[in-house]
MIDOSE-1310 file (N, C-alpha, C; in nm, 2 decimals, decimal comma, always signed):
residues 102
xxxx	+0,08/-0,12/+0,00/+0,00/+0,00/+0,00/+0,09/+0,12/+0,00; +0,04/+0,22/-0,09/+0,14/+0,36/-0,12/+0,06/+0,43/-0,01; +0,15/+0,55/+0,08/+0,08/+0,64/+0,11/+0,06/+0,77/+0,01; -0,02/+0,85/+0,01/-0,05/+0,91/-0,03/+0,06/+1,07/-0,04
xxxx	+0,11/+1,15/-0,06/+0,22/+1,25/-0,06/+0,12/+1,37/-0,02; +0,18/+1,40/+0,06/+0,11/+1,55/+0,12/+0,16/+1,65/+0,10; +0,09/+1,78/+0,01/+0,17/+1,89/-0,02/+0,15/+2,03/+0,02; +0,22/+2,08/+0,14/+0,16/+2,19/+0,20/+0,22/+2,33/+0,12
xxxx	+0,11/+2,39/+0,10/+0,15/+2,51/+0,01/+0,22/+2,64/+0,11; +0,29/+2,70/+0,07/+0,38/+2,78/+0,15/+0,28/+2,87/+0,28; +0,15/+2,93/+0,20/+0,06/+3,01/+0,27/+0,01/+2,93/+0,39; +0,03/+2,77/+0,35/-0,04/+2,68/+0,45/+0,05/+2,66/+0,63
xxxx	+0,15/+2,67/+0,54/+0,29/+2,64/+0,69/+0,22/+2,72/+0,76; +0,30/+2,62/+0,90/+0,31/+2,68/+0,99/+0,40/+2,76/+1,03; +0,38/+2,87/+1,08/+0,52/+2,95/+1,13/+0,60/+2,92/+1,19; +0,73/+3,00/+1,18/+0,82/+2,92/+1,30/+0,81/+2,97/+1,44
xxxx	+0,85/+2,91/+1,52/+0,81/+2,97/+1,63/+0,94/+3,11/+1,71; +0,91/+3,19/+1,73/+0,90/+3,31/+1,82/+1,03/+3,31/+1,91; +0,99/+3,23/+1,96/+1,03/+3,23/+2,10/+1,00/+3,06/+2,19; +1,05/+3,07/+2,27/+1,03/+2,97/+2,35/+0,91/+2,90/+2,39
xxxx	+0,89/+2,79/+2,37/+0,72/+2,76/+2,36/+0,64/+2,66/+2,49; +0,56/+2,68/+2,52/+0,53/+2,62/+2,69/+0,66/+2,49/+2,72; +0,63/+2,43/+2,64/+0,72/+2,25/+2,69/+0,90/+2,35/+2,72; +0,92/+2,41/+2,61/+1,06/+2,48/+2,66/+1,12/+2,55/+2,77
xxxx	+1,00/+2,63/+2,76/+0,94/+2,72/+2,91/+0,93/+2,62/+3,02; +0,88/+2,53/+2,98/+0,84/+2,44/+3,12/+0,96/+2,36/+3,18; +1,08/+2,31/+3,07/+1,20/+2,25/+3,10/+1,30/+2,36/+3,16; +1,27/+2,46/+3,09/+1,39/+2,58/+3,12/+1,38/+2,53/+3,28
xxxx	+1,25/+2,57/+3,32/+1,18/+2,60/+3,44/+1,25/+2,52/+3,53; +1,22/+2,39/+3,49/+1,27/+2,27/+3,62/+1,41/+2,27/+3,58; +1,46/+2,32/+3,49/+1,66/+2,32/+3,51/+1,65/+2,39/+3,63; +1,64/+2,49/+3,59/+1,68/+2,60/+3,69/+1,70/+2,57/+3,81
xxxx	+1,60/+2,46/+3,86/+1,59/+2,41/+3,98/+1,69/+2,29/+4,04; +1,73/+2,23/+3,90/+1,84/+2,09/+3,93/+1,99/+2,16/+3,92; +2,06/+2,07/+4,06/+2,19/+2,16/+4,05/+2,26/+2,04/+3,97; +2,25/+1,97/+3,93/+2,27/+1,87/+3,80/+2,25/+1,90/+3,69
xxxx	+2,22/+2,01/+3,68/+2,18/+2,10/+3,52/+2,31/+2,15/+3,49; +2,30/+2,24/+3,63/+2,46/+2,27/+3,59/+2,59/+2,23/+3,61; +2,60/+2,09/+3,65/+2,73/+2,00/+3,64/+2,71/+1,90/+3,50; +2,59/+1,90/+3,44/+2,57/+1,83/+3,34/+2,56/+1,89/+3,19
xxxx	+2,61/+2,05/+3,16/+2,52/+2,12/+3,03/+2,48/+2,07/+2,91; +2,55/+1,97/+2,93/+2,53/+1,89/+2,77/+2,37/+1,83/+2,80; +2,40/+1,80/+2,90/+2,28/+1,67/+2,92/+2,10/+1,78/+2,95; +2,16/+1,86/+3,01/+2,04/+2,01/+3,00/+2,02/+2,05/+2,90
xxxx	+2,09/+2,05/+2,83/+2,13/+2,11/+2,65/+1,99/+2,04/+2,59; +2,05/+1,88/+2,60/+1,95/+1,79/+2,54/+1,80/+1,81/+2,56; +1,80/+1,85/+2,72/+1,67/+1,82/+2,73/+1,57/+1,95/+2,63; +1,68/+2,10/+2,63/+1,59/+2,20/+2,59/+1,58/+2,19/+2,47
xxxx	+1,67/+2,09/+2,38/+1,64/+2,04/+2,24/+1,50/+1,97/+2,25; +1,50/+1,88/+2,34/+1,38/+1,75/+2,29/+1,27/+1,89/+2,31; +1,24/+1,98/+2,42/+1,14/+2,05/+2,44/+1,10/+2,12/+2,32; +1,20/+2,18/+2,24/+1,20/+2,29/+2,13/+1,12/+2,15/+1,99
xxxx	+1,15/+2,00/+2,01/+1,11/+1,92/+1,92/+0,95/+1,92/+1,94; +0,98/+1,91/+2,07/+0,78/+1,89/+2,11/+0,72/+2,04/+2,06; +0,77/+2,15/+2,10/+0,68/+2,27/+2,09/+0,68/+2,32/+1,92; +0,77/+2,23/+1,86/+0,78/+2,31/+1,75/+0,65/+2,29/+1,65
xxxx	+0,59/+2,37/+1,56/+0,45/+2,32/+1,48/+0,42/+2,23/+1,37; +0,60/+2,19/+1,29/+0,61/+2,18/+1,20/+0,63/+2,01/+1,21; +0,70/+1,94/+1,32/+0,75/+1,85/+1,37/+0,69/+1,77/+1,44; +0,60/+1,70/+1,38/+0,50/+1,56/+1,44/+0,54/+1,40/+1,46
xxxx	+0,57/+1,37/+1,36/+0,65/+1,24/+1,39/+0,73/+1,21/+1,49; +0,85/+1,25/+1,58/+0,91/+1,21/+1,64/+0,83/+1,31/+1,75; +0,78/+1,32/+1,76/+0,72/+1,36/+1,91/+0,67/+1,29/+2,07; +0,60/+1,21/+2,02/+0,60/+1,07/+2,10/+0,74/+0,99/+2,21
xxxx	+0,83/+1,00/+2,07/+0,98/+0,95/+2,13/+1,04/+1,09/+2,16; +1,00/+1,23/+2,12/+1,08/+1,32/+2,21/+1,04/+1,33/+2,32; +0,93/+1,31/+2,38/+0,90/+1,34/+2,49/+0,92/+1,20/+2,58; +0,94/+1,08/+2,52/+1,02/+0,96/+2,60/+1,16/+1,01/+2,68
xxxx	+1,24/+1,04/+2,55/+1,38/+1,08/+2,57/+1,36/+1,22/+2,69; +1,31/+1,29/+2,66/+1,31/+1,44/+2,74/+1,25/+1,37/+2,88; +1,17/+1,28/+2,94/+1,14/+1,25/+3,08/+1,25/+1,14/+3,12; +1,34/+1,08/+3,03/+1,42/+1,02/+3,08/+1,58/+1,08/+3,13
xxxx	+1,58/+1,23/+3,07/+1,68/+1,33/+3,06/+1,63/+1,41/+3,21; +1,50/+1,44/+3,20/+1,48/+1,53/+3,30/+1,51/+1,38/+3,46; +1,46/+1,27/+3,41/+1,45/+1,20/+3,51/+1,59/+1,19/+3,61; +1,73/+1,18/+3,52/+1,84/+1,17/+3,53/+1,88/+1,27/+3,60
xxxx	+1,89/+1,41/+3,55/+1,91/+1,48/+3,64/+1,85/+1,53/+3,78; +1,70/+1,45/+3,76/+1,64/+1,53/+3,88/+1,71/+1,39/+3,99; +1,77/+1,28/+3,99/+1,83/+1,17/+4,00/+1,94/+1,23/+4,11; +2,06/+1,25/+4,01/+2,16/+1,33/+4,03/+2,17/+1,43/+4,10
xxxx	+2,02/+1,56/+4,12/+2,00/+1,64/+4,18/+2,04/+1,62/+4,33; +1,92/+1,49/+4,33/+1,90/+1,44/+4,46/+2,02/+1,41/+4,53; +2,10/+1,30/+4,46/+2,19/+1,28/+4,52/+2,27/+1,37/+4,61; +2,31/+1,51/+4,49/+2,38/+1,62/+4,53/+2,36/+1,63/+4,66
xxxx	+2,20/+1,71/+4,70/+2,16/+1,77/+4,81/+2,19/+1,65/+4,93; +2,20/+1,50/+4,93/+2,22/+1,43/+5,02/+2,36/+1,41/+5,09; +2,41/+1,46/+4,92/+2,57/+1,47/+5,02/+2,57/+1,61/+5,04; +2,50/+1,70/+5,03/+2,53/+1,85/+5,12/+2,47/+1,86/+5,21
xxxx	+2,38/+1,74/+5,25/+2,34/+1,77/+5,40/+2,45/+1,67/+5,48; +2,49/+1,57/+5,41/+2,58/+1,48/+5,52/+2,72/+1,54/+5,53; +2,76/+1,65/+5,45/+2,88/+1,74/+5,48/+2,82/+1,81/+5,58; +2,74/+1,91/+5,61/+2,67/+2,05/+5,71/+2,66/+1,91/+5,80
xxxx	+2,62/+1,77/+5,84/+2,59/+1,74/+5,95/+2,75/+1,73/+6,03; +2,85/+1,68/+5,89/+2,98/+1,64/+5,95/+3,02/+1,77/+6,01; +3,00/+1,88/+5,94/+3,02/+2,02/+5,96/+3,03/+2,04/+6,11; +2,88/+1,99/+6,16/+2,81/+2,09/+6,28/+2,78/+1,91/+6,38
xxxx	+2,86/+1,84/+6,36/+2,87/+1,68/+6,46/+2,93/+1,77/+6,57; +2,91/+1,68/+6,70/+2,96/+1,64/+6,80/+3,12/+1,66/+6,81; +3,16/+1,63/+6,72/+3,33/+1,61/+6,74/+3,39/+1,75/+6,73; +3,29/+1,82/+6,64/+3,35/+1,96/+6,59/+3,29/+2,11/+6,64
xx	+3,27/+2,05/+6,73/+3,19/+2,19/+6,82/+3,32/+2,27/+6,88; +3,28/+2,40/+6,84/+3,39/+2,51/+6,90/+3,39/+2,55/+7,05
């Protein structure tokens, strides 16, 4: 079975986008929050790509799998995040222990 060829006339496109579009906006958003964003840029990088694949108008096929990839990137860092903050609280406890009181 042939598919059929689809031909969008120039008037018909969609525009490109502007500026940053909710899903981008919404990743920016939670970087900002992972300090694994910024030990990782490449891997942050990634995610504001997959966001810009999802928000974009023109770009439908891989969308499904960008937004796989993009919760498995955000997943990682928000991962990594965690970690961080567990060893900065088990430094401040070593910090402020029993042994080290002034």
């Amino acid at each position: 079975m042939r598919r059929a060829a689809v031909v969008v006339l120039p008037e018909q496109q969609a525009p490109e986008p502007s500026g940053p579009g909710d899903a981008e906006s919404a990743v920016q958003l939670e970087l900002a929050g992972l300090s694994a964003a910024a030990e990782q840029p490449a891997v942050a990088a990634a995610a504001v790509a997959m966001a810009r694949l999802l928000d974009h108008p023109r770009v439908s096929s891989p969308k499904p799998s960008a937004a796989r990839q993009l919760t498995r990137i955000l997943d990682e860092l928000r991962k990594a995040s965690a970690r961080d903050r567990r060893g900065g609280l088990r430094a401040v406890r070593e910090m402020t222990g029993p042994n080290n009181a002034s």
